[in-house]
N, C-alpha and C positions, 0 to 999 in steps of 0.2 A: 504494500500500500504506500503512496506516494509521500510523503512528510509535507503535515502544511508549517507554513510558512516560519509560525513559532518553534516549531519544534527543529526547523534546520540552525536557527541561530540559538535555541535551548542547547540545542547538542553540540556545538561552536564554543560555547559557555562553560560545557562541561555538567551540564545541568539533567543529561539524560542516563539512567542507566542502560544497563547491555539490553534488555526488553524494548528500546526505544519509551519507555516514560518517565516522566518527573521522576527523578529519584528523592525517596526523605531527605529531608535536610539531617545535618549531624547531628543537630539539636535534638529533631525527634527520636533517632536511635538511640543520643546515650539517655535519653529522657526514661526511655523505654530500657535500657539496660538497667540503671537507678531501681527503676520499680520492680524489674524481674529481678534482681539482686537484694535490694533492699541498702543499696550503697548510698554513700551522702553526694549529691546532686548537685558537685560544684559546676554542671558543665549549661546549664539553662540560665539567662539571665534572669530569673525573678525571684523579691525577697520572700524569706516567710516568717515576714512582721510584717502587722498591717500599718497603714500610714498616721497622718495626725487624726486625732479625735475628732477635731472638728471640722475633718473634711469628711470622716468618715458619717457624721451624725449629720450634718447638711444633706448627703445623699439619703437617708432615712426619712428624712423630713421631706424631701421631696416627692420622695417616690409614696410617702402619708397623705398628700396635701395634692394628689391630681396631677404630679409631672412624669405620666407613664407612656403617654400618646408621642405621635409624630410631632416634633419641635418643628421650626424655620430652618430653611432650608438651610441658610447663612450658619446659624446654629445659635446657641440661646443665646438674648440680649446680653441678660448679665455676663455669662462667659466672654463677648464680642469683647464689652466695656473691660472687663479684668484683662484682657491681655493688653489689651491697649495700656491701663495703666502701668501693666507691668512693664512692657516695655519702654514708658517713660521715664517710670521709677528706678530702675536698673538701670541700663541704659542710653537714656536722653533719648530715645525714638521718638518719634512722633507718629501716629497712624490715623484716621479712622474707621469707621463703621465699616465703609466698601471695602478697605483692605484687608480685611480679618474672613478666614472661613473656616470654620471647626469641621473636624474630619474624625473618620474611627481612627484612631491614633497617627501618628506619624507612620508610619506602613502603606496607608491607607494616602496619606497625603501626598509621600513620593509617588503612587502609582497616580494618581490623577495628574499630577504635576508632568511626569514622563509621558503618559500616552496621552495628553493635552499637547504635547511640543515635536516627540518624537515620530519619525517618518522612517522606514522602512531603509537603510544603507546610512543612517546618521549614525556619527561617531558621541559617545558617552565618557569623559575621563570621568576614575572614579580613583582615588588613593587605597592603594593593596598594602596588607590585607583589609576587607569590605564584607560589611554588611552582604549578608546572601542575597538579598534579596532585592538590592541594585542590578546586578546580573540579569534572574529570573524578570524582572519588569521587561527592563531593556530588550529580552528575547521576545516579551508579548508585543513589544511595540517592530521587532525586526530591525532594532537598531543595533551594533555593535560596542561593546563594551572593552575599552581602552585604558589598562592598568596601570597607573603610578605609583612602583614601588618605594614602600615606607621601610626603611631597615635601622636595627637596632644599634645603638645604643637608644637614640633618640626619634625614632621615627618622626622626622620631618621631612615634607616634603623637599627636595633635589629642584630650583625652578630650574636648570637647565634642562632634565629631564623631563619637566610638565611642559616646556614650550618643544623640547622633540616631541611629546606624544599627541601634539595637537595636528591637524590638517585642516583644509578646508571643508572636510566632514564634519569638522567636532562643531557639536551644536549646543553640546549642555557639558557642564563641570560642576560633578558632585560634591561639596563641601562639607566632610563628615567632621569635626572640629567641634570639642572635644571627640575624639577620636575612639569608635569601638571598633576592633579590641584591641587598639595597643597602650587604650591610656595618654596618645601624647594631647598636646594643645597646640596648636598650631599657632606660630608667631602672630604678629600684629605685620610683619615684613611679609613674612610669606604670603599672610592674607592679599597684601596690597601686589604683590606680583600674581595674584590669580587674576584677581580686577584687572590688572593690565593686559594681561593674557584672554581672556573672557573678550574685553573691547576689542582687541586686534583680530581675535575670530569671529567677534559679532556673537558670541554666546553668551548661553541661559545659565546663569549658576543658582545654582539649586543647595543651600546649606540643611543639614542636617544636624541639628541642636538639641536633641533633646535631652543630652546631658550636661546642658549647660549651669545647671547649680550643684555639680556635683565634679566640682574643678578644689583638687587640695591645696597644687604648688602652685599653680600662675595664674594667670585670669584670662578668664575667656571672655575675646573683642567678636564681635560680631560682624558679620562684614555687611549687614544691613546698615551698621557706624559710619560706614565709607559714603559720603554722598554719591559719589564715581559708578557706585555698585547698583543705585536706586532702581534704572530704568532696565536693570537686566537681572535684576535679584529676586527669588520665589523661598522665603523662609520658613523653616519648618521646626515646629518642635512640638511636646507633647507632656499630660501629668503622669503618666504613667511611672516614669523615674523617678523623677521627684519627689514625690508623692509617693510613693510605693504603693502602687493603686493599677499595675502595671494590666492587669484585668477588667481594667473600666473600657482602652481603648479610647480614651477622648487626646486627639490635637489639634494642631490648628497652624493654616499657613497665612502667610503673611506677604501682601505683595503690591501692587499697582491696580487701581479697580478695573483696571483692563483686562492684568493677568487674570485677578480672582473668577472675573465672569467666565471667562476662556477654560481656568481651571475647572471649576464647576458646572460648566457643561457636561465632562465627564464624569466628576464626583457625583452627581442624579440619579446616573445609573450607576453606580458601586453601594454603593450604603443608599444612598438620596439623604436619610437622618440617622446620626445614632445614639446611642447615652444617653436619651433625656435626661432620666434624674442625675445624671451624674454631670452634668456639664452646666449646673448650677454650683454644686460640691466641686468643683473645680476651681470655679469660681472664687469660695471662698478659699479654696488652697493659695490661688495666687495673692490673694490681698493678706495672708498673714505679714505678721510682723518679722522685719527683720533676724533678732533674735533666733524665730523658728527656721529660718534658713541657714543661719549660722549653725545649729543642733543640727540640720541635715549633714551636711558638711565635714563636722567633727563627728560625727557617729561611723559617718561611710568611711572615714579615713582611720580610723584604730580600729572597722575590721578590715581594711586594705593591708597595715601595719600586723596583726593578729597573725594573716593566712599569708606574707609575705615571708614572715620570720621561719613560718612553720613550713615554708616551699625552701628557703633556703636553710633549714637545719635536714632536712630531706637531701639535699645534693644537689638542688636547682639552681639553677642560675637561671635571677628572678630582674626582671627589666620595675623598674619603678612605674608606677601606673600615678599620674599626674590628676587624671579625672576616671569619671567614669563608674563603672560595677568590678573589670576585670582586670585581671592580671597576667600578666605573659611569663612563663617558666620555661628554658630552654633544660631538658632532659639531655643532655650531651656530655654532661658531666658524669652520668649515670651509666655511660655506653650504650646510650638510647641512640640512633639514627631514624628511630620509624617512632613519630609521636601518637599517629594513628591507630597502631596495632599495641602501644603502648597503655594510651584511653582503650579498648575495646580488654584489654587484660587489669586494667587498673581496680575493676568493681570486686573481681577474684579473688587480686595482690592482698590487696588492702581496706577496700568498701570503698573506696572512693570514687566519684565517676569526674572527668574534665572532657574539653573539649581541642581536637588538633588543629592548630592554626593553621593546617595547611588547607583544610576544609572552607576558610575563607581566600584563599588565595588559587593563583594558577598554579597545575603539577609544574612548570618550571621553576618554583619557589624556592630550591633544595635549601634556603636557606634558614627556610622555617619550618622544615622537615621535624624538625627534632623536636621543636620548644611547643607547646598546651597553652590552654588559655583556661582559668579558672577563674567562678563569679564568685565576688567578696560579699554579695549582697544580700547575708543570711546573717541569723542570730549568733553572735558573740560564742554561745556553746557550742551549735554545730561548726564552727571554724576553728576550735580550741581542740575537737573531738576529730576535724579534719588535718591539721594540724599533727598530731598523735599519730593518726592512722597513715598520714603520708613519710612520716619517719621510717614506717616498715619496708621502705620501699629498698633503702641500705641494703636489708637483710635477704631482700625476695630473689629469686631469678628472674630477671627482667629480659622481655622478649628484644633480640637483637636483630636485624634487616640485613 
């Protein structure tokens, strides 16, 4: 049978198994190994603490008081208004009403934003390793997916390398900043050589934020800051992180009431609305007070510090995670070369499940062949008991490639 059209640049992608179909993502296997095991479940990004109280008791209230129907399409007032303020408040942006459109999380917003702009031979820079599911859109719109790799110590982008990977194909540049999964933050310098790059191709840059208050060593500038960036900039982010509410699914992009219309033509058909009650509760997430941001902050960073200590009393060699949920452990020290078959024996070794960073990257990666990606975004005991259990790892026989 002949391949349509997504599935020849799915499989270009690397996104197909031998059967010709979508293959799981890694998340869902080790997800599923976790649970066939009963191992601790560093390899899925979600906490298992719930968020602040009074975002959680707003959605209670809501979903009490009649907000269970179809909202506007835009998405709820109050949530339009909170990001707007948010954005001034942090900040200095300025927006209104037409700029703002809430989406089923950030997931939901890349994919409208891409097959809104995306045309069938358009080229996509994205910074490798990447989110999965930059790839997977990209294939649904039949556009080609263009890697700039991020290598360690410091995974920042190379701009000489990001202006070789452009052509006159490249139509969009994904700005993942704070960065999953390697943790970095991307300069305020770097920022401003994408912008430059972006004008001289005449592209769409597209940031991906939605870890943006969960930055420990440097501060994340936004490149919606840049005025340079306004007429070509689609921003994205979401509460889910934040918030630890990662099950709600509520975000929201941010853009020129040109783009938003444009975008949202397609957004109608994907969700059309979602979250009611919760996109009230969101609401109040964003108007807390400072303070409670500051506690987000310091909580996520002494268990970044907890599971970092306990990857390198383990034999890792542990890259510093700057933002974010994860952390990157290169297994090379251990006489690991296969990170893959490493995580796939790790729930056995020791209980523990992670995930191989080569799973976000191309097989030409060899360079991240070796090193895992583990979420810090759990309770204090399970990362103490993770911790523990990855010390065995000295002792085990460990699978060598």
């Amino acid at each position: 049978m002949e391949q349509a059209p997504w599935q020849r640049t799915a499989a270009g992608a690397g996104l197909l198994g031998t059967d010709g179909r979508l293959a799981p993502t890694i998340f869902a296997e080790m997800t599923a190994l976790a649970s066939r095991t009963g191992a601790l479940n560093l390899g899925q990004g979600f906490p298992d603490e719930d968020g602040p109280r009074a975002v959680l008791d707003a959605a209670k209230h809501a979903i009490d008081h009649g907000r269970n129907q179809y909202g506007p399409g835009r998405g709820a007032p109050e949530l339009i208004d909170a990001i707007i303020e948010h954005q001034r408040r942090f900040y200095g942006i300025g927006l209104g009403r037409g700029d703002v459109l809430v989406t089923a999380g950030a997931t939901e917003a890349l994919a409208a934003t891409m097959l809104a702009y995306l045309q069938p031979g358009d080229e996509v820079i994205v910074f490798e390793p990447y989110y999965d599911a930059y790839a997977a859109v990209a294939a649904l719109a039949g556009a080609e997916l263009v890697p700039v790799p991020l290598a360690a110590p410091d995974f920042q982008p190379d701009p000489d390398r990001l202006q070789r990977a452009t052509s006159p194909r490249t139509r969009m540049i994904i700005v993942n900043s704070p960065h999953n999964p390697t943790g970095a933050v991307f300069s305020e310098e770097v920022m401003r050589h994408i912008v430059r790059i972006a004008e001289r191709r005449d592209a769409i840059i597209v940031t991906d934020e939605v870890y943006e208050h969960l930055v420990y060593d440097e501060r994340h500038v936004p490149v919606a800051s840049f005025e340079a960036a306004r007429d070509r900039l689609v921003s994205i982010s979401s509460a889910g992180k934040t918030f630890s509410v990662t099950g709600w699914k509520v975000g929201w992009i941010m853009s020129t009431p040109e783009r938003i219309a444009q975008i949202g033509a397609v957004k109608q058909y994907l969700t059309f609305v979602n979250g009611a009650p919760f996109q009230p509760a969101v609401a109040v997430g964003l108007r807390l007070a400072d303070e409670h941001y500051d506690t987000i902050v310091q909580s996520f960073a002494r268990k970044r510090d907890i599971l970092t200590r306990g990857l390198r009393k383990a034999g890792f060699t542990v890259h510093e995670a700057m933002a974010g949920y994860f952390v990157l452990a290169d297994a090379a020290p251990l006489g690991i070369t296969d990170a893959t078959e490493l995580a796939r024996r790790m729930p056995e070794l020791v209980g523990v499940v992670g995930v191989p960073l080569s799973a976000l990257a191309r097989p030409s990666r060899r360079d991240l062949r070796s090193t895992m990606r583990f979420a810090f975004c759990k309770s204090d005991d399970m990362l103490h008991q993770a911790a523990d259990r990855l010390a065995g790892l000295k002792d085990a026989t460990l699978p060598v490639a």
